[in-house]
PyMOL Python script that loads the backbone (N, CA, C, O; Angstrom):
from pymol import cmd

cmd.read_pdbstr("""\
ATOM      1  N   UNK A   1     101.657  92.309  96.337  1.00  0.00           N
ATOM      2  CA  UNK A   1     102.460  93.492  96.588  1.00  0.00           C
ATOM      3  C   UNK A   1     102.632  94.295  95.297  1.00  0.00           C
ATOM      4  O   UNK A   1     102.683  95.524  95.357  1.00  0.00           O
ATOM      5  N   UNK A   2     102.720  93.682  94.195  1.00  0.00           N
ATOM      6  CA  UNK A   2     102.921  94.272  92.909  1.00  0.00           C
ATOM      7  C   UNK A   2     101.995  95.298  92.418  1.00  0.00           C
ATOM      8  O   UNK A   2     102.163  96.423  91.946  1.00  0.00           O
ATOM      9  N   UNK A   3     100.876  94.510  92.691  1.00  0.00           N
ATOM     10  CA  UNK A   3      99.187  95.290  92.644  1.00  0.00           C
ATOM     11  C   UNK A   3      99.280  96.588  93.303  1.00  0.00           C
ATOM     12  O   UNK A   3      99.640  97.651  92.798  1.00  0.00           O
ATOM     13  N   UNK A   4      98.954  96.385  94.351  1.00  0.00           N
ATOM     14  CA  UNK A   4      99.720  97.620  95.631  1.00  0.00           C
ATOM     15  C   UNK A   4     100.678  98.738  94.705  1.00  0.00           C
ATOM     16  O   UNK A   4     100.360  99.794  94.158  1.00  0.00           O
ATOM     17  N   UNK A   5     101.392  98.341  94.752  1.00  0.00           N
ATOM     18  CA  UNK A   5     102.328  98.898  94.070  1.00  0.00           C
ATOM     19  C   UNK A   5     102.068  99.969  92.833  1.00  0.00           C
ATOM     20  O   UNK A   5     102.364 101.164  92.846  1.00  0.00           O
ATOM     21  N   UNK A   6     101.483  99.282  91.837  1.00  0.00           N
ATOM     22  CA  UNK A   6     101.335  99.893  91.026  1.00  0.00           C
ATOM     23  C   UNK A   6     100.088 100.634  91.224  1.00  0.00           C
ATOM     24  O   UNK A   6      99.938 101.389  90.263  1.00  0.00           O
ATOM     25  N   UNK A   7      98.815 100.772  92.344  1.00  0.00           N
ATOM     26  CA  UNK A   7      98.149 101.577  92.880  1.00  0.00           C
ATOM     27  C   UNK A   7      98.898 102.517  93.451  1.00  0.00           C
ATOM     28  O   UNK A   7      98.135 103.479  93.534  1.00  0.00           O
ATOM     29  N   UNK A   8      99.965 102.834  93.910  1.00  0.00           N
ATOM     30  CA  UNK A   8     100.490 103.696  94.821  1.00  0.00           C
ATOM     31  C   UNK A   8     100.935 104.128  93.549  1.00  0.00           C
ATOM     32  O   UNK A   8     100.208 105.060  93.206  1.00  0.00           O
ATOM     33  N   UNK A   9     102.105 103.795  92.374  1.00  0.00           N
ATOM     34  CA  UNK A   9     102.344 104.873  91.600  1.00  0.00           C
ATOM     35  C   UNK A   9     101.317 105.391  90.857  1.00  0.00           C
ATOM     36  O   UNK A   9     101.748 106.487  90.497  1.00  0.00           O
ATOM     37  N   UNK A  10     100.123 105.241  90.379  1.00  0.00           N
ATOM     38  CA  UNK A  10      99.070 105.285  89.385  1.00  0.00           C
ATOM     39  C   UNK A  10      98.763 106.838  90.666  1.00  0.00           C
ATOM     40  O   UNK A  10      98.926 107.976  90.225  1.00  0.00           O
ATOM     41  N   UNK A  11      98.308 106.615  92.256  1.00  0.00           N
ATOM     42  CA  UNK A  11      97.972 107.660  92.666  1.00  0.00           C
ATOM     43  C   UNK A  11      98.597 109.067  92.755  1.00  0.00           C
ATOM     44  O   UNK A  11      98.121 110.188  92.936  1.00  0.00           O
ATOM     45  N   UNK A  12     100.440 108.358  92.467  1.00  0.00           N
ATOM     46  CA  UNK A  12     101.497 109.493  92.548  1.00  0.00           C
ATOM     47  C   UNK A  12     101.118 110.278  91.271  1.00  0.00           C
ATOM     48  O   UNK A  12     100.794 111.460  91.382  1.00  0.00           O
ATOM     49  N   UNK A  13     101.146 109.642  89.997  1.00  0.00           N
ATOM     50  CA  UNK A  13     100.858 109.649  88.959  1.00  0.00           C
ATOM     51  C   UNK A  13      99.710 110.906  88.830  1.00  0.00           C
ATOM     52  O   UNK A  13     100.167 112.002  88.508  1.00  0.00           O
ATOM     53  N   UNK A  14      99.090 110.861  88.930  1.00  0.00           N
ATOM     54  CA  UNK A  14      97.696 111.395  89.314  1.00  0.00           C
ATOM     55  C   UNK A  14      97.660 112.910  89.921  1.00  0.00           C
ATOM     56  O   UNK A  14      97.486 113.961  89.304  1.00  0.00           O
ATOM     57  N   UNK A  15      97.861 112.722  91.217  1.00  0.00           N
ATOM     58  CA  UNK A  15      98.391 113.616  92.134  1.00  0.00           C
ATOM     59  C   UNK A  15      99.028 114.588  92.713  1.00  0.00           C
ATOM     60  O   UNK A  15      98.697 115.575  93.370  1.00  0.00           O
ATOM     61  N   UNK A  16     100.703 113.801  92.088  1.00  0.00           N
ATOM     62  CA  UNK A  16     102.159 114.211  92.192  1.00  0.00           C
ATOM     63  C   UNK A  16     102.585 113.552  93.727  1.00  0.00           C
ATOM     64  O   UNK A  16     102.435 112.440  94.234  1.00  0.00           O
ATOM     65  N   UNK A  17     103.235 114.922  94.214  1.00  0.00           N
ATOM     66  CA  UNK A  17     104.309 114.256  95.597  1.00  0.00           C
ATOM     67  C   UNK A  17     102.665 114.576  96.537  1.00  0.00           C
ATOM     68  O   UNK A  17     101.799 115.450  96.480  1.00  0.00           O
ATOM     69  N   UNK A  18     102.916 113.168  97.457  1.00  0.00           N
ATOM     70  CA  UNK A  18     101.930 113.140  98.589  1.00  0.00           C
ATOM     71  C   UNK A  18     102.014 112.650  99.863  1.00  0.00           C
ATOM     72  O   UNK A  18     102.751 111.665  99.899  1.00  0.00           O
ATOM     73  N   UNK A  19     101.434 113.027 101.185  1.00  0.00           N
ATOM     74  CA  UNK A  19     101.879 112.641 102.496  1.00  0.00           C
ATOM     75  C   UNK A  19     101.736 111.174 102.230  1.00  0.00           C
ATOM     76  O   UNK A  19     100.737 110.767 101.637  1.00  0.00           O
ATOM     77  N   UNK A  20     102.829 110.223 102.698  1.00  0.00           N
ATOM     78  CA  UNK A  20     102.593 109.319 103.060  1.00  0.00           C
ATOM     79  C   UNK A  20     100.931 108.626 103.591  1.00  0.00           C
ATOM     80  O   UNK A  20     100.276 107.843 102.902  1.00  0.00           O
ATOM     81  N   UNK A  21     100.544 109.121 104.873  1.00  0.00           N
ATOM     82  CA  UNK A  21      99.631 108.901 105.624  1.00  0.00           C
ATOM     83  C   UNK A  21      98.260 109.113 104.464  1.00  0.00           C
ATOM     84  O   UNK A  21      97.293 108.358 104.564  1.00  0.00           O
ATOM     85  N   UNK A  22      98.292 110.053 103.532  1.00  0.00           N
ATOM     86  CA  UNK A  22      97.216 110.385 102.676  1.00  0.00           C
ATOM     87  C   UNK A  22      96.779 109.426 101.412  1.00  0.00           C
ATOM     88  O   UNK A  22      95.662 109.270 100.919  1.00  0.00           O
ATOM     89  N   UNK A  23      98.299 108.718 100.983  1.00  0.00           N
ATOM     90  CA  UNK A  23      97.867 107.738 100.718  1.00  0.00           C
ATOM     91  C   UNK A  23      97.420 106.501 100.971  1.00  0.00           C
ATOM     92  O   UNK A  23      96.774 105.839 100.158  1.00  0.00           O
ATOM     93  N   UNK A  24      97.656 106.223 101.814  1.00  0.00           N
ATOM     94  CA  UNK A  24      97.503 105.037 102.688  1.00  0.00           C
ATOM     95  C   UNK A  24      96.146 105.078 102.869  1.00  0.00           C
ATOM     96  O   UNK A  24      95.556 104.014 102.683  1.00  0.00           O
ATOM     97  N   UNK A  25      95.569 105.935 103.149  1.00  0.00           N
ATOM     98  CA  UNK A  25      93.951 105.983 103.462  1.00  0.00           C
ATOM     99  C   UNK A  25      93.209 106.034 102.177  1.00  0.00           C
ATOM    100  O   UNK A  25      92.234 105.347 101.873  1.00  0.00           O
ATOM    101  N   UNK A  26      93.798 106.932 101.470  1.00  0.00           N
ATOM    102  CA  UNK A  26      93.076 106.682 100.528  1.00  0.00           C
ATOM    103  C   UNK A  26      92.810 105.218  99.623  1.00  0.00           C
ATOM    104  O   UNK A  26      91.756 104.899  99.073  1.00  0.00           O
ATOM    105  N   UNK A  27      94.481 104.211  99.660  1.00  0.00           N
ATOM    106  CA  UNK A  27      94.240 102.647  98.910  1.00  0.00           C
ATOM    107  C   UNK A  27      93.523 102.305 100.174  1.00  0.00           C
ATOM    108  O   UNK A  27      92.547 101.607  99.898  1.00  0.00           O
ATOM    109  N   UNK A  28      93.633 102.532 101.484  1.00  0.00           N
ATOM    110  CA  UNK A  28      93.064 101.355 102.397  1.00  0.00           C
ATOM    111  C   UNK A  28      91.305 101.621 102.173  1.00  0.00           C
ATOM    112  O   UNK A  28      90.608 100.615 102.305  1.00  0.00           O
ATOM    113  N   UNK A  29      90.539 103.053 101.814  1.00  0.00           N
ATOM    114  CA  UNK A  29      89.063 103.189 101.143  1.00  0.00           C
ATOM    115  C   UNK A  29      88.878 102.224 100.112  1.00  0.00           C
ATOM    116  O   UNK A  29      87.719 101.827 100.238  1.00  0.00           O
ATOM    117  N   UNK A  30      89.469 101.597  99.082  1.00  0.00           N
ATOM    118  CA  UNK A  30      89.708 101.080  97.896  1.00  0.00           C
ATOM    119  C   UNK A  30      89.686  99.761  98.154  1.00  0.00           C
ATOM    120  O   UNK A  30      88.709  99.077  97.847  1.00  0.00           O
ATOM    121  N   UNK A  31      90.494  99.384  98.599  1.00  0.00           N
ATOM    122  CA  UNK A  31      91.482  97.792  98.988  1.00  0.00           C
ATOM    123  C   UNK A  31      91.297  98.005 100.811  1.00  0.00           C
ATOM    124  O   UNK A  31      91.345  99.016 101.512  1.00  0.00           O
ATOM    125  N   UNK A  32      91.063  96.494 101.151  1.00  0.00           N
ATOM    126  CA  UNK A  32      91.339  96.389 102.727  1.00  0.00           C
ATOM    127  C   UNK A  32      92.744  95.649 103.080  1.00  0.00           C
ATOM    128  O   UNK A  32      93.018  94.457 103.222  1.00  0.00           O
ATOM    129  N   UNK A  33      93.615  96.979 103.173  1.00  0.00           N
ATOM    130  CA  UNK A  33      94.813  96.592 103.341  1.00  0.00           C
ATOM    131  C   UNK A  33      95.607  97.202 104.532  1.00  0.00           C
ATOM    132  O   UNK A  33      95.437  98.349 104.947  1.00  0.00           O
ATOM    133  N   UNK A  34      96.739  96.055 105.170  1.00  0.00           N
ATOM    134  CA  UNK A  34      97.055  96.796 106.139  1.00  0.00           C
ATOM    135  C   UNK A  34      98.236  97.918 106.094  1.00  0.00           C
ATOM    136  O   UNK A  34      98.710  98.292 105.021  1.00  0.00           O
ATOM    137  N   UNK A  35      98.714  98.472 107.484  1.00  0.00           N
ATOM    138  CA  UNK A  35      99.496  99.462 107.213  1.00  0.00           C
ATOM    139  C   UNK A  35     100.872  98.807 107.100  1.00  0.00           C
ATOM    140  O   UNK A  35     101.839  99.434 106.668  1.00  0.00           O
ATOM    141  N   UNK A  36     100.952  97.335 107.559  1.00  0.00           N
ATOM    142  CA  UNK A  36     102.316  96.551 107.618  1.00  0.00           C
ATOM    143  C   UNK A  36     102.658  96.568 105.589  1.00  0.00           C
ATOM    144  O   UNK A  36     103.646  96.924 104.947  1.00  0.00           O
ATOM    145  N   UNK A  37     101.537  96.099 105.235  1.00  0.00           N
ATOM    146  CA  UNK A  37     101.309  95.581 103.895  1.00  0.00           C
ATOM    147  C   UNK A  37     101.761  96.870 102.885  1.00  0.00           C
ATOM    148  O   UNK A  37     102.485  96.802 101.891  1.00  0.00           O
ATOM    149  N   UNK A  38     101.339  97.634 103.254  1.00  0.00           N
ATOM    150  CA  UNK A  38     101.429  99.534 102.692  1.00  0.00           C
ATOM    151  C   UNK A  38     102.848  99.486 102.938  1.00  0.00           C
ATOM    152  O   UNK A  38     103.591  99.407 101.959  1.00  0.00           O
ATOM    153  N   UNK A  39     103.428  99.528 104.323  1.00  0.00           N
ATOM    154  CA  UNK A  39     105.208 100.290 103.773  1.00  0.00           C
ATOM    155  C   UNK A  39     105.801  99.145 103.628  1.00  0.00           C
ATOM    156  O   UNK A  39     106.983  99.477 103.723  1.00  0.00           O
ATOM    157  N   UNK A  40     105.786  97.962 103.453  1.00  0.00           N
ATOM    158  CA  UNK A  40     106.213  96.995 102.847  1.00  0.00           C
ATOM    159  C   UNK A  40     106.494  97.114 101.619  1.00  0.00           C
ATOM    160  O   UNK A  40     107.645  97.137 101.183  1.00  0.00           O
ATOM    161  N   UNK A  41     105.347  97.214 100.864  1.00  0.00           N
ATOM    162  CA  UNK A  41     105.056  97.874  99.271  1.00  0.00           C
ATOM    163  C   UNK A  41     106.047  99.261  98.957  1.00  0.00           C
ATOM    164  O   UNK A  41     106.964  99.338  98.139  1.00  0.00           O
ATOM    165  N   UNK A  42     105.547 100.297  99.873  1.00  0.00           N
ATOM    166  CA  UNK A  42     106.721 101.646  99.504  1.00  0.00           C
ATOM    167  C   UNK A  42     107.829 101.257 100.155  1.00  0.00           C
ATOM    168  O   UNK A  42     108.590 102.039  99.585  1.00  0.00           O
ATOM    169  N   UNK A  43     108.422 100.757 100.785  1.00  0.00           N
ATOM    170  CA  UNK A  43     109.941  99.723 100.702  1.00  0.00           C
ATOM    171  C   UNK A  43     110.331  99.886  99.552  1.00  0.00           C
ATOM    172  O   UNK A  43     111.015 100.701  98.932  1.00  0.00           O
ATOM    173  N   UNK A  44     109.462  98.442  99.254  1.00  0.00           N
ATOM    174  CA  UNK A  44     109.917  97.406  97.775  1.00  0.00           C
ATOM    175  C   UNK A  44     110.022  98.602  96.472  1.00  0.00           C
ATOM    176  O   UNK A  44     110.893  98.548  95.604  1.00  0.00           O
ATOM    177  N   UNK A  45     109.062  99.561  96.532  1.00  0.00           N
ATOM    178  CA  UNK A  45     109.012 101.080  95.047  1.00  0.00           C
ATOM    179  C   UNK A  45     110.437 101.824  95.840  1.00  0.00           C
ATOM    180  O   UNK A  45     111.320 102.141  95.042  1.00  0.00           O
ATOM    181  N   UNK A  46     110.625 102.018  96.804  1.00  0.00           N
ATOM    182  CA  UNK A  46     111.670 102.707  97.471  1.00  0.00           C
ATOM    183  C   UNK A  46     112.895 101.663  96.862  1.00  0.00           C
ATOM    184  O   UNK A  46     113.394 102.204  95.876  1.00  0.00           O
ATOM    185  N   UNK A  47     113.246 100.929  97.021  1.00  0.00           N
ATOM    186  CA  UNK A  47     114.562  99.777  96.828  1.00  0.00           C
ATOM    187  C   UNK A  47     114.607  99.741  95.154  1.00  0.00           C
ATOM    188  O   UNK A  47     115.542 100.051  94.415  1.00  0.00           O
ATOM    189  N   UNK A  48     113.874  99.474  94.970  1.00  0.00           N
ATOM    190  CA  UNK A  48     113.401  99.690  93.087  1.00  0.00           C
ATOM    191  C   UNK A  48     113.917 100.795  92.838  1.00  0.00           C
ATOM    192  O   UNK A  48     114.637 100.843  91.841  1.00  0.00           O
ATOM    193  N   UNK A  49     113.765 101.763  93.472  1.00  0.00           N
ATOM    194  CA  UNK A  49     113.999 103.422  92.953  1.00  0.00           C
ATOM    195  C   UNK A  49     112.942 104.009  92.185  1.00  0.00           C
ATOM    196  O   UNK A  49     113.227 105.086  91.660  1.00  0.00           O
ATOM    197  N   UNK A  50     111.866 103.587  92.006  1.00  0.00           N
ATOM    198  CA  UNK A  50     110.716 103.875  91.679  1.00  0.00           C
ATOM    199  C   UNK A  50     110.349 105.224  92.628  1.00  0.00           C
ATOM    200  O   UNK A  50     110.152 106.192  91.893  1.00  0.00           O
ATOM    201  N   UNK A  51     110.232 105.490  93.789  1.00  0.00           N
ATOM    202  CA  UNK A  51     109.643 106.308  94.634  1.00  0.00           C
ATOM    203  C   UNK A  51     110.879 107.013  95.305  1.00  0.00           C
ATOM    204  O   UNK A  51     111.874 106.315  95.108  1.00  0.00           O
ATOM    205  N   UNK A  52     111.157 108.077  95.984  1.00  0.00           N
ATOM    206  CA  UNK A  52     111.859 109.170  97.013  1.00  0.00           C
ATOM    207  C   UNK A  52     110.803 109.390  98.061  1.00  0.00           C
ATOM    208  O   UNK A  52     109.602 109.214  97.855  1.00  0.00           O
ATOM    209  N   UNK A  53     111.398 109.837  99.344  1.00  0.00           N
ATOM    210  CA  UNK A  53     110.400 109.981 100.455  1.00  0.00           C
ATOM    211  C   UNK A  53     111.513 111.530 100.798  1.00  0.00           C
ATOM    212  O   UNK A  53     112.733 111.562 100.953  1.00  0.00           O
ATOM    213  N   UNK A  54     110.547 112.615 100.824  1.00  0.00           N
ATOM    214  CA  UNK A  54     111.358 113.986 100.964  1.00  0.00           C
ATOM    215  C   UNK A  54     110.011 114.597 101.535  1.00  0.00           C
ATOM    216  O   UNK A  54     108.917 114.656 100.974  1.00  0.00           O
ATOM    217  N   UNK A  55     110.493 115.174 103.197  1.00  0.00           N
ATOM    218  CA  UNK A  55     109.207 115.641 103.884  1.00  0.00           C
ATOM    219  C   UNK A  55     108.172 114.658 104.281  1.00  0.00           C
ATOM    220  O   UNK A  55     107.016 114.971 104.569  1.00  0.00           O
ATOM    221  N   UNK A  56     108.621 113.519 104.282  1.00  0.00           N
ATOM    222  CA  UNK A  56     107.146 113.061 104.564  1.00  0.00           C
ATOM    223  C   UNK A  56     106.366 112.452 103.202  1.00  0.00           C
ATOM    224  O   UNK A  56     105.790 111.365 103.221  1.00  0.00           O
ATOM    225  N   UNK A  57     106.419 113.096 102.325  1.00  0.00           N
ATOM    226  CA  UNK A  57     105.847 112.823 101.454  1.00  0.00           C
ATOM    227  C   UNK A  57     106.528 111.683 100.264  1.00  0.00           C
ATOM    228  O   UNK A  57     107.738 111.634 100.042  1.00  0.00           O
ATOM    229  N   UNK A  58     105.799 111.054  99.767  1.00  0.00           N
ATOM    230  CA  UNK A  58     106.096 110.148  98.519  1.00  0.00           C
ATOM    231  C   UNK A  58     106.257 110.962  97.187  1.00  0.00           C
ATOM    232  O   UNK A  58     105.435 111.839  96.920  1.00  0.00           O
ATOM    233  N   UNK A  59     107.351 110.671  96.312  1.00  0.00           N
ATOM    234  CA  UNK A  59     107.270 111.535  94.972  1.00  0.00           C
ATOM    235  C   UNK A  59     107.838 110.424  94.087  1.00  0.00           C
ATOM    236  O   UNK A  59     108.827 109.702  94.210  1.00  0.00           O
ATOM    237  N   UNK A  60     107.191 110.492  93.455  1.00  0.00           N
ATOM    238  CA  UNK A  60     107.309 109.233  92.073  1.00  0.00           C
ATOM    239  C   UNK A  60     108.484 110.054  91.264  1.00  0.00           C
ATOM    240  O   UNK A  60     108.169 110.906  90.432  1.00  0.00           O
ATOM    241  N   UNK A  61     109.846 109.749  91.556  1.00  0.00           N
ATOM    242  CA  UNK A  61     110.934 109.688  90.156  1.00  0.00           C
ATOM    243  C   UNK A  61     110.353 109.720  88.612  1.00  0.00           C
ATOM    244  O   UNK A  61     109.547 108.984  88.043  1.00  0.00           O
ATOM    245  N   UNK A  62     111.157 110.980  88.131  1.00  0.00           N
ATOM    246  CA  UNK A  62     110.814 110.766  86.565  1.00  0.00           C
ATOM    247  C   UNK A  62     111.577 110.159  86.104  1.00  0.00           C
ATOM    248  O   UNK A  62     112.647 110.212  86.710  1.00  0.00           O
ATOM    249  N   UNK A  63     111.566 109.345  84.972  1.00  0.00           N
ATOM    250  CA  UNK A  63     112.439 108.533  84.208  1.00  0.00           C
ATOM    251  C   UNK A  63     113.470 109.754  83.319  1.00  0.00           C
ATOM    252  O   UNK A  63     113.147 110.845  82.851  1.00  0.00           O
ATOM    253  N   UNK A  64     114.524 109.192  83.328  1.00  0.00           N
ATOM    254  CA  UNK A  64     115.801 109.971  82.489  1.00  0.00           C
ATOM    255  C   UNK A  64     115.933 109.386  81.737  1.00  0.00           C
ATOM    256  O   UNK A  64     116.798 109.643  80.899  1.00  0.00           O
TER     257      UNK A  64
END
""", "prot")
cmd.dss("prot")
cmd.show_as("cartoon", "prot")
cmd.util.cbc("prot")
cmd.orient("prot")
């Protein structure tokens, strides 16, 4: 999950704010992973406070 994880911020990273659904396809091209496994992971960055979900979309928090 950690792995995961730090693929999903590396893509926020990258990117910026993105549909949910857009990432997901894009780690599941990469990694064969499921969709249980995926919001499990943005949970765990969500509970962390690592990630916000506004619109739909994922946006990686800047550090203060």
């Amino acid at each position: 999950m950690l792995v995961l994880g730090a693929d999903i911020i590396r893509f926020l990273k990258r990117n910026g704010e993105s549909p949910v659904e857009i990432v997901f396809q894009y780690l599941k091209l990469d990694k064969e992973i499921s969709i249980d496994y995926y919001f499990d992971t943005v949970v765990y960055l969500w509970l962390a406070d690592f990630i916000t979900l506004e619109n739909e979309k994922l946006v990686l928090k800047k550090k203060e």
